[in-house]
Steps between C-alpha positions, in 0.01 A plus 500: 500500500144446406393679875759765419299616168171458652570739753674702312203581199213410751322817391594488119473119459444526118893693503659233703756403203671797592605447802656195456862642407458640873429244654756273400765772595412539854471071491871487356613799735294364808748271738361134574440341801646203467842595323476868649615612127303655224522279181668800409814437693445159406560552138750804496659441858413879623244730594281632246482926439178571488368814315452751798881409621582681149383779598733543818824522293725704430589564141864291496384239707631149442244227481497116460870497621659831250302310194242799471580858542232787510624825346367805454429416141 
């Protein structure tokens, strides 16, 4: 994790607290080598949607199994 922020605010080191929620997304998101899951999975048994998948659907699309519905709203 600590790699993961330093590369991330390597040129604004004095702004590195913000990129901290960031980085522990794409850690909990990212799939492990030695279970081949991310901790993700682990914890809620399925693949995470991440913000730019969002974006791709269609306004009536079920998510998370018919438990959340985008409308037109």
């Amino acid at each position: 994790m600590k790699t993961m922020i330093v590369k991330y605010a390597e040129s604004k080191k004095e702004l590195w607290d913000e990129y901290v929620d960031s980085c522990v997304f794409a850690y909990n998101t990212s799939s492990h080598e030695s279970s081949l899951l991310s901790p993700f999975e682990v914890m809620f048994g399925r693949k995470a949607i991440i913000p730019i998948e969002l974006s791709y659907l269609k306004p009536g699309s079920e998510l998370l199994g018919g438990n959340l519905t985008l409308s037109n709203d």
